[in-house]
DOPAMI-219993 format. One record per residue (C-alpha): residue in three letters; residue number from 1; x, y, z. Coordinates in nm, 4 decimals, always signed. Example, Ala and Ser with C-alpha at 12.3 -4.5 7.8 and 13.67 -1.06 7.14 Angstrom:
% residues 2
<'ALA',1,<+1.2300,-0.4500,+0.7800>> <'SER',2,<+1.3670,-0.1060,+0.7140>> 
***
This chain:
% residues 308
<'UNK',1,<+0.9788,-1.9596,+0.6160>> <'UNK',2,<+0.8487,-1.6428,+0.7122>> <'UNK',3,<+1.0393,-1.3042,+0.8331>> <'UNK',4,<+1.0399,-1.2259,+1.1427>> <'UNK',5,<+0.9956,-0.8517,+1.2170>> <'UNK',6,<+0.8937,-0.6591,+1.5814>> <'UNK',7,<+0.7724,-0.3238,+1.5889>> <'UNK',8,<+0.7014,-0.0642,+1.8819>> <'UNK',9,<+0.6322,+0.3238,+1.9034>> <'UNK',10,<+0.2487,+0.4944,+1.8049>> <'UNK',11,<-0.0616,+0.3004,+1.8403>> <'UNK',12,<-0.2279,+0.4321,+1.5231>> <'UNK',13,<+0.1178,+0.3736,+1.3379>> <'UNK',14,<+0.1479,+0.0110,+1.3980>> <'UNK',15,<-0.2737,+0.0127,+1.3213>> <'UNK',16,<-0.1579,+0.1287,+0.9984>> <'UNK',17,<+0.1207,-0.1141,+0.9335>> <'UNK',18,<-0.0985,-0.4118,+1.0393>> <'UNK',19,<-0.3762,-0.3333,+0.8316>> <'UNK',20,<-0.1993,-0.2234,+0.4998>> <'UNK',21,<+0.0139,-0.6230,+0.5820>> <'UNK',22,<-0.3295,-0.7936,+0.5975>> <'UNK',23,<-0.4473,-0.6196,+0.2870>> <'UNK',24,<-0.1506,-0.7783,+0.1031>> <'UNK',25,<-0.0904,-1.0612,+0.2828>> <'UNK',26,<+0.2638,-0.9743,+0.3518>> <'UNK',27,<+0.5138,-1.2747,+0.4347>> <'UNK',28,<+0.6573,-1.1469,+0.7633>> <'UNK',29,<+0.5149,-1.2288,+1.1344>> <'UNK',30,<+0.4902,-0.9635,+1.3393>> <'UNK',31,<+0.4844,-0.9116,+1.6861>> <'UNK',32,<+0.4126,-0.5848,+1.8411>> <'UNK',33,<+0.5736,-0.4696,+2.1407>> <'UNK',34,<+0.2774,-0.1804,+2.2033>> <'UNK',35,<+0.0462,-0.3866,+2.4660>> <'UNK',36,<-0.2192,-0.1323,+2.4657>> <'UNK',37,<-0.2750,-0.2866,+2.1631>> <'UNK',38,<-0.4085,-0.6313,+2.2461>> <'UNK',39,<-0.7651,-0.5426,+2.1783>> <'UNK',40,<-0.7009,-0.4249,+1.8282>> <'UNK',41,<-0.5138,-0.7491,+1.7400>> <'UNK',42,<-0.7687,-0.9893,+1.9016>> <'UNK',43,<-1.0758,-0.8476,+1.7104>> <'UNK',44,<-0.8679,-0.8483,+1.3529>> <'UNK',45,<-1.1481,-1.1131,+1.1540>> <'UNK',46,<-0.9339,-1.0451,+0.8273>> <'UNK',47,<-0.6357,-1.2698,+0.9788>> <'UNK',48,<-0.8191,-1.5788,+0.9096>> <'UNK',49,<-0.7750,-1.4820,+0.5438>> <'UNK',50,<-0.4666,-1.4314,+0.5256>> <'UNK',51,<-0.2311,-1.7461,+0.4147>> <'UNK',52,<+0.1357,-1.5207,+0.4810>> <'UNK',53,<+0.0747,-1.2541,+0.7409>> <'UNK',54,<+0.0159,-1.2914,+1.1246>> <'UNK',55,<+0.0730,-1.0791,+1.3877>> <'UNK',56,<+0.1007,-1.1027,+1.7767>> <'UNK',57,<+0.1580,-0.9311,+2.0555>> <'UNK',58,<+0.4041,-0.9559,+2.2616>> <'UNK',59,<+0.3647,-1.1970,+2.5557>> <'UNK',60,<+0.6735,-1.0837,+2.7832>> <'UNK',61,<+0.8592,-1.3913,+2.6817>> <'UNK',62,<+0.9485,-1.3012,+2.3497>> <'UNK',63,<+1.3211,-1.4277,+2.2270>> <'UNK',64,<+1.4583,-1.1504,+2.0375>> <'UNK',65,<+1.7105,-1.3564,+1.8879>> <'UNK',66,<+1.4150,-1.4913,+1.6662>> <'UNK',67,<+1.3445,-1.1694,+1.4941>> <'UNK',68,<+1.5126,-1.0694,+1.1418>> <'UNK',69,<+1.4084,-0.7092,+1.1913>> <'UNK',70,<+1.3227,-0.4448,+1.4419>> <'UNK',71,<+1.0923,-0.1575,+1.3289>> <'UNK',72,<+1.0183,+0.1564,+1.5184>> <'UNK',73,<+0.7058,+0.3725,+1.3854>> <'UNK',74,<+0.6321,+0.7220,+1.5453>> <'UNK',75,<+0.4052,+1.0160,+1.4544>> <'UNK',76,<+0.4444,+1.3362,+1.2264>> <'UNK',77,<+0.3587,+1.6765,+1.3211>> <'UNK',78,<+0.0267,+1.8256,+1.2481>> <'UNK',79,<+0.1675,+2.1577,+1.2130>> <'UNK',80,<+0.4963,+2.2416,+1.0487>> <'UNK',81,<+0.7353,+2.3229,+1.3081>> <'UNK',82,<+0.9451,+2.5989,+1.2853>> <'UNK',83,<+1.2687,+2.6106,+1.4106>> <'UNK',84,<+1.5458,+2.3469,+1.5241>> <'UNK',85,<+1.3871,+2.3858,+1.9173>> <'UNK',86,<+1.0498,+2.3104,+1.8050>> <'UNK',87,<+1.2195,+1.9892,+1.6304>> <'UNK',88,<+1.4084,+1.9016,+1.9266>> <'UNK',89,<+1.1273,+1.8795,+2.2057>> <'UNK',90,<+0.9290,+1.7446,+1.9312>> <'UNK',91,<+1.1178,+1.4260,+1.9024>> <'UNK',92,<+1.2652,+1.3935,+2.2315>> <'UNK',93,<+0.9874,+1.1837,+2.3673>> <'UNK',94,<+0.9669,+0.9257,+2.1123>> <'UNK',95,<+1.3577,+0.9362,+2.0941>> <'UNK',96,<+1.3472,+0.8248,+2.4775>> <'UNK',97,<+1.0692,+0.5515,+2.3929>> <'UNK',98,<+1.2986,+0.4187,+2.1072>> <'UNK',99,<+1.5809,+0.4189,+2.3129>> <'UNK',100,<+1.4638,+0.2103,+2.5889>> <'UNK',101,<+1.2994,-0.0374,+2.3477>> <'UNK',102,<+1.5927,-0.1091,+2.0872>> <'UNK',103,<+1.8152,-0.1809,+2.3939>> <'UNK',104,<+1.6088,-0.4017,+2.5125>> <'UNK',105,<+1.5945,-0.5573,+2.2418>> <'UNK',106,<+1.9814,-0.5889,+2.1711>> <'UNK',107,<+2.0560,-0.6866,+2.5835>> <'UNK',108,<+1.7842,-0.9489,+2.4690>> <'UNK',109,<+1.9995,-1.0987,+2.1980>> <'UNK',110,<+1.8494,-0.9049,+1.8859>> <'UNK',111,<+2.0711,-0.8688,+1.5983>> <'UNK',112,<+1.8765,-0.8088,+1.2839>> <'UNK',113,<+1.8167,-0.5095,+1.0717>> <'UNK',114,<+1.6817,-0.1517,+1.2377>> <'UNK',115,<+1.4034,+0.0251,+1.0633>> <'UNK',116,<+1.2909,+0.3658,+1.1720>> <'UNK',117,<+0.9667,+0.5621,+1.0104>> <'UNK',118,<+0.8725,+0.8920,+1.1501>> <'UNK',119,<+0.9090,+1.2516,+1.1261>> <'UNK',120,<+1.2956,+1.3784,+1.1256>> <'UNK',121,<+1.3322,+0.9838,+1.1164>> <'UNK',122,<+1.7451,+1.0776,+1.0039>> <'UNK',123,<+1.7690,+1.2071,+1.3700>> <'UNK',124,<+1.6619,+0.8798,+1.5442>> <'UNK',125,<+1.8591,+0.6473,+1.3028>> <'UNK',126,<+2.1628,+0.8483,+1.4003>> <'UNK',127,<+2.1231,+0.7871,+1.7858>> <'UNK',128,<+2.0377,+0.4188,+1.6673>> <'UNK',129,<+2.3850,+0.3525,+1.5866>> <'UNK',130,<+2.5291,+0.5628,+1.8786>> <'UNK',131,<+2.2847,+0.3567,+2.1692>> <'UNK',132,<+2.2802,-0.0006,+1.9759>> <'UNK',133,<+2.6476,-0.0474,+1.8941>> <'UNK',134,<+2.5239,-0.2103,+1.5441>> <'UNK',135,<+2.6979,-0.1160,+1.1884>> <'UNK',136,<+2.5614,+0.1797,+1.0735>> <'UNK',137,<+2.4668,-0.0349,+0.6954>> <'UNK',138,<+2.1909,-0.2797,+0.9366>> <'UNK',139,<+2.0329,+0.0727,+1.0811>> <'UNK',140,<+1.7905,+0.2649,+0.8105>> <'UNK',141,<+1.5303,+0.4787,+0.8164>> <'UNK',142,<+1.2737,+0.5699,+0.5307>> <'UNK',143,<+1.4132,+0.9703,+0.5211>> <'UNK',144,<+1.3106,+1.1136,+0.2308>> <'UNK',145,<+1.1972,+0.7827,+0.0165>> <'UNK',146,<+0.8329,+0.8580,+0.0051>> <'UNK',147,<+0.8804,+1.2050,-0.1522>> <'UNK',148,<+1.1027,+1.0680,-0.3701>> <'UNK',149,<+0.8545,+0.7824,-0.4790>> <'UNK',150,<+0.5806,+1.0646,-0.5091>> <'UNK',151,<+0.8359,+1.2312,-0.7699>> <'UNK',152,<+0.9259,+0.9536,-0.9751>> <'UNK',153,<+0.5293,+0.9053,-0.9960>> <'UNK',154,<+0.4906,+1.2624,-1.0991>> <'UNK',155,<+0.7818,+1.2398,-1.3872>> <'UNK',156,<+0.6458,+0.9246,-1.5169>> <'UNK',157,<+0.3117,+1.0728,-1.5674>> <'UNK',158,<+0.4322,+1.3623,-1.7348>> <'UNK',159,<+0.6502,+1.2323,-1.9630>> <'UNK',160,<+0.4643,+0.9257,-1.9913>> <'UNK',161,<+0.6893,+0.6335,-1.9675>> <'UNK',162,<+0.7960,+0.3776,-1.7451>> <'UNK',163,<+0.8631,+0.4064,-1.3823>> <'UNK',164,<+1.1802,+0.1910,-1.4027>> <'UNK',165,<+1.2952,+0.4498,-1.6830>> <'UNK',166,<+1.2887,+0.7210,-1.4084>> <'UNK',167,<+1.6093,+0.7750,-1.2081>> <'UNK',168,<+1.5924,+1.0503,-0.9474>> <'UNK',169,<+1.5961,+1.1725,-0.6059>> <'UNK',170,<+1.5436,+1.3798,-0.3099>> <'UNK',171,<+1.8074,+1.4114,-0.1070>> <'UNK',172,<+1.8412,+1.5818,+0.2581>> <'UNK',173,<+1.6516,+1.5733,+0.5481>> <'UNK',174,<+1.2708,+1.6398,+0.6713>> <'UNK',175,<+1.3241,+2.0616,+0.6053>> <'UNK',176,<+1.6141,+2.1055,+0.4149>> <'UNK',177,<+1.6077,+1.9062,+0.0878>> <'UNK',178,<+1.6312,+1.9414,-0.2809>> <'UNK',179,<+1.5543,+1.7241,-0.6050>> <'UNK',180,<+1.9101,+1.6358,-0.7829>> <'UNK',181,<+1.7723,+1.7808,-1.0914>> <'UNK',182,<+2.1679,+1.7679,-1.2625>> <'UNK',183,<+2.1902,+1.3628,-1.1994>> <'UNK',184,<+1.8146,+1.3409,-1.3387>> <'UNK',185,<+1.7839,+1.1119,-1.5866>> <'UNK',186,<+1.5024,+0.9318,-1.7922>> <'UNK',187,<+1.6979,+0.6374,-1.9353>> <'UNK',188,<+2.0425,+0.7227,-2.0474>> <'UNK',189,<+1.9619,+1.0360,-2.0918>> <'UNK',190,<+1.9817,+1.3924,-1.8542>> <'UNK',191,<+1.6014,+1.4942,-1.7937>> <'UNK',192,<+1.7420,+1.8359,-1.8318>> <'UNK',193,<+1.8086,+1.7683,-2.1601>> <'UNK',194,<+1.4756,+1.6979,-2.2575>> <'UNK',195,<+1.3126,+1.9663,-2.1443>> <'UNK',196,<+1.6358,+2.2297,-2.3349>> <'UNK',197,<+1.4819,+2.0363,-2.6669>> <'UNK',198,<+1.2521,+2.2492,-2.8400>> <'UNK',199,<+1.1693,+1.9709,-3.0531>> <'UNK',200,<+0.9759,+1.7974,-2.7710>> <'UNK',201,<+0.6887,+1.9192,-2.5986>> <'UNK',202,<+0.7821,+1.8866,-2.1941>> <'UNK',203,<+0.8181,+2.2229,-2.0561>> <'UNK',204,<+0.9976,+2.3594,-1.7303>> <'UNK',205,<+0.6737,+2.3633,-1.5660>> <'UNK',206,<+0.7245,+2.0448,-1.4276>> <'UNK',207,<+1.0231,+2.1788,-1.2079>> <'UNK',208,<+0.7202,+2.3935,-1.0019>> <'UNK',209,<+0.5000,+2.0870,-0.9592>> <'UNK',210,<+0.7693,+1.8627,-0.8693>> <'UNK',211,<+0.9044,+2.1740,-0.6101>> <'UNK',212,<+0.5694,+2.1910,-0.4676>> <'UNK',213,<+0.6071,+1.8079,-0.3725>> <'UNK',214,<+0.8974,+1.8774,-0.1436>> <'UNK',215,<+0.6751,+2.2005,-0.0118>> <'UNK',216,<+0.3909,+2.0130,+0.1079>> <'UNK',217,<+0.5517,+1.8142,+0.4558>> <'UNK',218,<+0.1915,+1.6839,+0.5438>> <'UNK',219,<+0.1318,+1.3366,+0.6646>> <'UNK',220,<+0.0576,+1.0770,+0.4280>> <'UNK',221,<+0.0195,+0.6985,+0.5727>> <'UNK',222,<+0.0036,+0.5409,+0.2428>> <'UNK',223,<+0.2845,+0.7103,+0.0951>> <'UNK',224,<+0.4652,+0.5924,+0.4489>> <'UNK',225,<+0.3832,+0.2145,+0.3977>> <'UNK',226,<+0.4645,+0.1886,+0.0544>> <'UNK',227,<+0.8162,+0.3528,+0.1536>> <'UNK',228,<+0.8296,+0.0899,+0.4430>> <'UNK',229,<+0.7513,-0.1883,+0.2242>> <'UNK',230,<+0.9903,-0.0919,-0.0612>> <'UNK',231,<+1.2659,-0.1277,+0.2103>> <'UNK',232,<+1.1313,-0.4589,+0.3943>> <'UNK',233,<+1.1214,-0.6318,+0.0426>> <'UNK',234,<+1.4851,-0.5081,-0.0290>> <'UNK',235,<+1.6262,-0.6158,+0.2419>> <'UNK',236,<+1.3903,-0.9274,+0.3567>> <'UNK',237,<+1.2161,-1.0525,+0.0076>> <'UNK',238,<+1.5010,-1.0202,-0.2409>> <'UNK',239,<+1.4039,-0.7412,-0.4353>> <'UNK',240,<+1.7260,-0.5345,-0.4047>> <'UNK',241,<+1.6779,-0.1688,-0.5031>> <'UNK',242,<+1.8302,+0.1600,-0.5524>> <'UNK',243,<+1.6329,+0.4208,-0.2901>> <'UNK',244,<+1.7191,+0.7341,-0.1300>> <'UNK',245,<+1.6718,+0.6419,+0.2786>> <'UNK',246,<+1.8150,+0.7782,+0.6025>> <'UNK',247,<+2.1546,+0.6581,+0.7159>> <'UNK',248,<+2.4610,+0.8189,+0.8701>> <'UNK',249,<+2.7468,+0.9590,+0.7023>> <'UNK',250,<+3.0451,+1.1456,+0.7616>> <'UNK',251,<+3.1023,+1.4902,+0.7522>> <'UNK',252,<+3.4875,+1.6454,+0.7779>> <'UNK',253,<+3.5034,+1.5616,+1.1437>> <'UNK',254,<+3.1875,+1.5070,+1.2200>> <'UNK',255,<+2.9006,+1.2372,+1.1803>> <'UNK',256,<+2.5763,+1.3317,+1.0733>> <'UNK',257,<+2.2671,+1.1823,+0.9110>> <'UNK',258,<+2.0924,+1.2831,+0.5383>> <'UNK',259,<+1.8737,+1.0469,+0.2964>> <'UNK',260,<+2.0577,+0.9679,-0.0240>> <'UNK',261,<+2.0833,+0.7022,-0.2941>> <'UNK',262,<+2.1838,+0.3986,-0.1824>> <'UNK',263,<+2.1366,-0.0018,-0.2739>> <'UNK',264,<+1.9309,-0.1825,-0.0410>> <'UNK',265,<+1.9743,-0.5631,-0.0649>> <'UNK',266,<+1.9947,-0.8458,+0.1952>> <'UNK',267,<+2.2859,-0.7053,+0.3814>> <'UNK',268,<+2.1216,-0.4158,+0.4602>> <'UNK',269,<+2.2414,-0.0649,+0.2972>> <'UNK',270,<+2.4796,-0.0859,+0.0617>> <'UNK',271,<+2.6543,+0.2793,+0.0214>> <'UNK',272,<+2.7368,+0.3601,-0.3672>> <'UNK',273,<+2.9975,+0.6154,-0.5299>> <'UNK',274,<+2.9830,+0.9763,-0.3949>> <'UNK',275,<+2.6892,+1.1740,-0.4905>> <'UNK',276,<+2.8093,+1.4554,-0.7406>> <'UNK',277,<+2.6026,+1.7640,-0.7659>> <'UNK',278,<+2.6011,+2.0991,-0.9060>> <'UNK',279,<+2.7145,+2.3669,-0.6535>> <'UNK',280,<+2.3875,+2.5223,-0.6479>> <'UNK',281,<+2.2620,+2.1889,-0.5085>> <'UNK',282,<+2.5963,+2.0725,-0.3423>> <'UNK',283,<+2.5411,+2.4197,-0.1184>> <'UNK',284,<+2.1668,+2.3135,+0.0017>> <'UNK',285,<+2.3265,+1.9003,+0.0600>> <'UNK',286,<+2.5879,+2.0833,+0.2735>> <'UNK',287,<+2.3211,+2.2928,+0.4794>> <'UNK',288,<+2.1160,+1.9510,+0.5373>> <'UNK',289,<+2.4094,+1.7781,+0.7033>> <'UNK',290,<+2.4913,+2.0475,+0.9390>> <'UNK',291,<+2.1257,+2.1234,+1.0233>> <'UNK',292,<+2.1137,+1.7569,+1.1174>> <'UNK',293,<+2.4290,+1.8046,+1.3277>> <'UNK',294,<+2.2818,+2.1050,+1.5099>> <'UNK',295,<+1.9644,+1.9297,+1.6148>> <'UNK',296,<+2.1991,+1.6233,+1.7025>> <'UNK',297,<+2.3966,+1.8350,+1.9495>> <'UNK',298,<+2.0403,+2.0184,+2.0905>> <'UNK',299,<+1.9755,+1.6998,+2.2008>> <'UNK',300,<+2.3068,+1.5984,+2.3533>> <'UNK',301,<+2.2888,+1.9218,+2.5175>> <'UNK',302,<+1.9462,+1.8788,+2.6706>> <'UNK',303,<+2.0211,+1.5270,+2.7824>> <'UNK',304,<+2.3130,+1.7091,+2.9747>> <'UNK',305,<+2.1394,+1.9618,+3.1144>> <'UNK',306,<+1.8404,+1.6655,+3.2877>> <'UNK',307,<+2.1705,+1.4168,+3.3895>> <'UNK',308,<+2.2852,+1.7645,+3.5898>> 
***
């Protein structure tokens, strides 16, 4: 039996999503909430080969007790944008759009798993488990998983070995972020170590390409599917996986929102033992959480200011 998954937000998002589903043939069906998108759905010829995948839209009298998963996809910036402001009025649209469609989803009986894909997505899977009232474990977002698959891609090239042999991660948010080089490891061993080894022939060059990975904050779709898919088969096709996603956590008295390992299996998110870093890298974790929890109260503030 097929999984059940609705999605809303961008047009040319959801495009995206349907078409890289039909190219597989993905197991799910999916109905889109987007209604502007009827025409795009009715002249899809490539359904008729597909033996797993369909996808409808919504006909107003969808039962959203049916549906295993709901997924929210919005857009990136073109432009990097510069200060916490800029992110603010940035997201504050689509954060209203979400908003009114995950509640109607949960006053219609919905209580699957929330999936959230976008720019800053930490920010929106925070407010997720503020507005829905669900545990924060059934509430992820893809945070920093597609530069993180991008580095594992990079390491394996360079040092030429398996991908499963490759344990690392970014960890952070959209702007603030940082590779945990000291809890790097290819197989049992430190990657650090590797390169110290004058014996072998890796050299610290690698740290600049990887760095330049987490530099570059353009938009890229494919690396955004594949980081949507990695999660959807965790949690909905049994492939359980260790992968560094958005989710809430606690900090002192606050809560905030970062990307960090954690398992992903059928229950959702699964949170493992305490990320240990250096203090170099413990100092730039730190700065993540409470730029998160600055934009968080920017938007509290500005919701405020409109209810006056």
């Amino acid at each position: 039996m097929n999984t059940n998954l609705v999605v809303d937000g961008d047009q040319d998002r959801i495009k995206a999503l349907v078409e890289c589903m039909l190219f597989i043939d993905y197991p799910v069906h999916l109905t889109i909430l987007n209604h502007n998108m009827d025409d795009f759905i009715s002249n899809i010829k490539s359904r008729l080969l597909c033996e797993n995948f369909d996808v409808a839209i919504d006909d107003d009298n969808v039962d959203y007790h049916d549906f295993d998963g709901f997924m929210y996809l919005y857009p990136f910036p073109e432009d990097d944008l510069k200060d916490k402001e800029e992110v603010v009025n940035f997201l504050s649209p689509y954060l209203d759009q979400f908003r009114t469609s995950l509640n109607l989803a949960i006053k219609g009986g919905f209580s699957g798993k929330i999936l959230i894909n976008g720019y800053y997505d930490e920010i929106l899977n925070y407010f997720a488990t503020k507005f829905s009232g669900k545990e924060p474990n059934t509430v992820i977002s893809t945070g920093l998983l597609g530069k993180t698959l991008l580095l594992k891609h990079l390491l394996r090239r360079y040092f030429n070995i398996s991908l499963s042999d490759i344990n690392v991660s970014v960890v952070g948010n959209q702007s603030t972020n940082l590779i945990t080089w000291s809890r790097a490891y290819i197989g049992q061993s430190p990657i650090l170590s590797y390169l110290a080894n004058p014996n072998n022939l890796f050299s610290t060059e690698i740290f600049a390409k990887a760095e330049e990975i987490l530099s570059q904050n353009h938009f890229d779709e494919v690396v955004q599917m594949k980081a949507i898919l990695m999660i959807l088969d965790a949690i909905f096709m049994e492939k359980p996986c260790l992968a560094s996603v958005g989710h809430v956590v606690n900090l002192n008295d606050d809560v905030t929102a970062v990307s960090e390992p954690v398992m992903l299996n059928h229950t959702g998110m699964v949170s493992t033992v305490e990320l240990v870093l250096s203090d170099k890298e413990n100092q730039v974790y730190l700065e993540s959480k409470k730029e998160v929890i600055d934009i968080i109260n920017l938007i509290v503030e500005g919701s405020r200011d409109q209810d006056e």
